[in-house]
C-alpha positions in Angstrom: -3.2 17.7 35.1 -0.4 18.3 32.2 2.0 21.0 33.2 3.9 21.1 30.3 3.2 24.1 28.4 3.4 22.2 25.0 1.7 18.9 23.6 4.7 17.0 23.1 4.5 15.0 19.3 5.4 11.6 18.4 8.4 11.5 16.1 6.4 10.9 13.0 4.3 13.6 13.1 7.1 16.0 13.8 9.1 14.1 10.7 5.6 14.8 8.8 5.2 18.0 9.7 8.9 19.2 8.5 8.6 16.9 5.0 5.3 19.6 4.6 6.7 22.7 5.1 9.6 21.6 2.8 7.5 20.7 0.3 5.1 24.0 0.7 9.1 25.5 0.2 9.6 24.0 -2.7 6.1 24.2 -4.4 6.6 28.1 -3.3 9.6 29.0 -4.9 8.7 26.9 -8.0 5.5 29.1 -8.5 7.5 31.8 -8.4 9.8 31.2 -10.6 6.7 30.6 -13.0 5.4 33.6 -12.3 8.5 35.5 -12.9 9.4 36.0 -16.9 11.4 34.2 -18.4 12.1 33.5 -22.6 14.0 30.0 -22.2 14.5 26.7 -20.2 18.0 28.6 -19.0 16.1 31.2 -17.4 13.2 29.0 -15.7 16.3 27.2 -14.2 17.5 30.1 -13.0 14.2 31.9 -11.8 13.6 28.4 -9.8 17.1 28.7 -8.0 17.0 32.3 -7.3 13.5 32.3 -5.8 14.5 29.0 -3.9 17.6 31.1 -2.5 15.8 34.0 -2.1 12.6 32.2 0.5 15.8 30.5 2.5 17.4 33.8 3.1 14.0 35.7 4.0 13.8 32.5 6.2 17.0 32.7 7.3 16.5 36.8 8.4 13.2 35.1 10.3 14.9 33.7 12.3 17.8 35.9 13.0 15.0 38.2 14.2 13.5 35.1 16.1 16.8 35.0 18.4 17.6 38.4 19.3 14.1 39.0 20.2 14.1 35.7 22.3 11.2 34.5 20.5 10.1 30.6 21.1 11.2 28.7 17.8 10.1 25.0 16.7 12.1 22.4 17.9 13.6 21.9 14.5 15.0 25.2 14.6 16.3 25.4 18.3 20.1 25.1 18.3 22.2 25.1 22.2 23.7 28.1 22.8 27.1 26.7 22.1 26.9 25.2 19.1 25.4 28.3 17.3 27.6 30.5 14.7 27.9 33.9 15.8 24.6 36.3 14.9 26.6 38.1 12.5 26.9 35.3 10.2 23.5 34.3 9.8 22.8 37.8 9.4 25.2 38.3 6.4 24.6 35.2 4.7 20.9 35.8 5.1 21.9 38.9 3.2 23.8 37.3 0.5 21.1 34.8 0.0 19.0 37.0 -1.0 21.2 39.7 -3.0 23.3 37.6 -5.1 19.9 36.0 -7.0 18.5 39.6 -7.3 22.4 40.5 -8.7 22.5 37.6 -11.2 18.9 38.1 -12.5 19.9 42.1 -13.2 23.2 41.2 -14.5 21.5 38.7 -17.2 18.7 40.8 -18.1 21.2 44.0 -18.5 23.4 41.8 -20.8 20.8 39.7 -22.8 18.6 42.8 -23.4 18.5 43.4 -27.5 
């Protein structure tokens, strides 16, 4: 019997598995920016960056929450004790991930507006 408490995966299907959920990332962030209005190329451009910036600080925040609640996280994610940035930073730049889009949109729209 198998004590291990996970099913361990061959390296290709773990390399698989991360090329998919960068891609679902991508495809994501790229539908919102569609969905989002926009009048020009310029501002698709922009919609696509902020809402790719946005997801990675949401993601970011995730995970945050993952380590102070001791949650288990994919192996992809799991960085030694040690090595790991203090909390506060990922908390902040999860933050600024995620305001400075929402800043720039505003800022455009407020000085483009006719």
């Amino acid at each position: 019997m198998n004590n291990q408490q996970f099913q361990q995966t061959m390296p290709h299907q773990r390399s698989l598995k991360g090329w998919g959920l960068l891609a679902l990332y991508f495809v994501v962030a790229i539908l919102i920016a569609f969905i989002a209005p926009h009048k020009d190329f310029i501002a698709l451009y922009v919609n696509i960056l902020a809402s790719l910036s946005i997801i990675g600080g949401l993601f970011c925040l995730l995970i945050y929450l993952a380590r102070q609640l001791n949650w288990p996280l994919p192996t992809f994610l799991q960085v030694p004790e040690k090595m790991r940035d203090s909390s506060w930073r990922l908390l902040a730049l999860s933050f600024v991930a995620i305001a400075m889009p929402i800043l720039l949109i505003f800022t455009r729209s407020v000085l483009l507006r006719q």
